[in-house]
N, C-alpha and C positions, 0 to 999 in steps of 0.2 A: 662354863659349858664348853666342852671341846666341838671341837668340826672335824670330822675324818675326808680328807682329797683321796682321791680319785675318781672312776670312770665307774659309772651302773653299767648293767650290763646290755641297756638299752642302747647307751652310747657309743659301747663300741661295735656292734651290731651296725649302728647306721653309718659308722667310718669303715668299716668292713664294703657295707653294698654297697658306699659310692666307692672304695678302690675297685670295686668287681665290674661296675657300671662304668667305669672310665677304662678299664683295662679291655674290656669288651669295646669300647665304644672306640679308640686309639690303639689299635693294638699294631700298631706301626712304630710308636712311639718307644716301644718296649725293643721293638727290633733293630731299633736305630743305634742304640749301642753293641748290640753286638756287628752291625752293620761297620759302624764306627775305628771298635775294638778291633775288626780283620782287616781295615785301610791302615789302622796306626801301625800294626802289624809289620803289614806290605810294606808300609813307607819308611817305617825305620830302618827293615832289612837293606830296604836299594839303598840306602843313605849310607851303612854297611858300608857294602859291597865299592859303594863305588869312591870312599873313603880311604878303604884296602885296595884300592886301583890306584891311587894316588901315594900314599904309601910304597906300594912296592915303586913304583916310577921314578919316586926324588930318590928314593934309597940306591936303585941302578945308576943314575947320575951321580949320588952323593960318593957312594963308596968305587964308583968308577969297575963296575964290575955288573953280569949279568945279574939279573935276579927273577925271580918264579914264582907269579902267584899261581897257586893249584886250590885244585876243587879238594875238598876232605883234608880233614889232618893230618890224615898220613900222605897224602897226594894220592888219591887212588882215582880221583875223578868225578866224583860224587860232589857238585857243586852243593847240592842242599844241605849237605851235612854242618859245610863251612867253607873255610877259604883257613889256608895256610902260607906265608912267605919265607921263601928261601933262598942262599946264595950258599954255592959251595959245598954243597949236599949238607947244608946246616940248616936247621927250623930254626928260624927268628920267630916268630912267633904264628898262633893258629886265633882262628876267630868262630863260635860255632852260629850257627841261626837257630831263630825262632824255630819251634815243631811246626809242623802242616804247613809250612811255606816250603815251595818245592823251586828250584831253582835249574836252569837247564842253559847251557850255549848250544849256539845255532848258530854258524858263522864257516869260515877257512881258518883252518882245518874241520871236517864234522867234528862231535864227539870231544872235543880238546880236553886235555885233561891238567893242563894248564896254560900261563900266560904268559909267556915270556918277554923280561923287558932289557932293553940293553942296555950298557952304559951310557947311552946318547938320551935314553927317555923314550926312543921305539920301540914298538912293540913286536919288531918282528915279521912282516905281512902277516897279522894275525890280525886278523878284522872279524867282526860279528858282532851279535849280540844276545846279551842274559834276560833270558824272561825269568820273571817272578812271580808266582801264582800262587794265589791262597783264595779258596772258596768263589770262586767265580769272578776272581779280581785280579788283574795281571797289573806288571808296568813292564820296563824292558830300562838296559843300560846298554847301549852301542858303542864298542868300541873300533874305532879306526887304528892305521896302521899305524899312525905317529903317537901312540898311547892313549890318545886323547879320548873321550865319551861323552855320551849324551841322555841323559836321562829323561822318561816320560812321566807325564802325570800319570795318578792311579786310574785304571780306566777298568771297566765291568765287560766282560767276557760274554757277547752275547751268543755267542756260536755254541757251545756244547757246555755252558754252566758252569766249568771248571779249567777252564786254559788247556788240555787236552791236546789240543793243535801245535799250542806254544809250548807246552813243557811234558 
């Protein structure tokens, strides 16, 4: 005598209304990773950024000559796009970001469209700071004039839902 496995159709019917009865009942639960999904996002980016901040720093000490991180690959200004390093009108290299993270400086000079580091590891009196925004989630990386930065935990935007003020 054989035995045929699997499911009646009874079965899967009541594995069906309890996903539909628990999805109803936690439906927080469901959003927790996409909630999740935009912090990991976030945090990788600043992790990024301020990786490529340290980067360009030892490189201006290392090779004893200015060097430039700028916003966009081609250096146009556009932080979100990415971040590019240069010395001597040369691209050493470019780095792009995640989509929908938007990234913006706020500092001296307004508007900067890059960051100049010296061969000392200064930055130049170029001080401020990069906010980083995705979906109602900012953090920020402050840089001071001696190069140096500070980065924040991810923190949620309660002001207008999307960082808007910041970026």
């Amino acid at each position: 005598m054989t035995h045929e496995h699997g499911f009646s159709l009874v079965e899967v019917l009541i594995v069906l209304m309890i996903i539909a009865i628990i999805s109803r009942t936690f439906p927080s639960s469901i959003n927790l990773f996409a909630f999740q999904k935009k912090q990991n996002a976030l945090y990788k980016t600043q992790q990024d950024l301020a990786l490529w901040l340290i980067r360009a720093r030892q490189l201006a000490v290392n090779i004893n000559k200015e060097v430039i991180l700028c916003g966009g690959d081609q250096c146009d200004g556009n932080w979100t796009k990415g971040l590019a390093i240069r010395s001597d009108n040369v691209t050493i290299s470019t780095l792009s970001f995640d989509l929908g993270i938007h990234v913006s400086w706020k500092g001296f000079p307004v508007q900067k469209k890059s960051i100049i580091f010296l061969s000392d590891g200064l930055s130049s009196y170029q001080n401020g700071t990069f906010y980083l925004c995705h979906s109602g989630f900012y953090c920020y990386i402050r840089l001071n004039q001696s190069g140096r930065f500070y980065t924040s935990s991810i923190l949620q935007d309660t002001n207008d839902g999307g960082g808007g003020h910041l970026c």
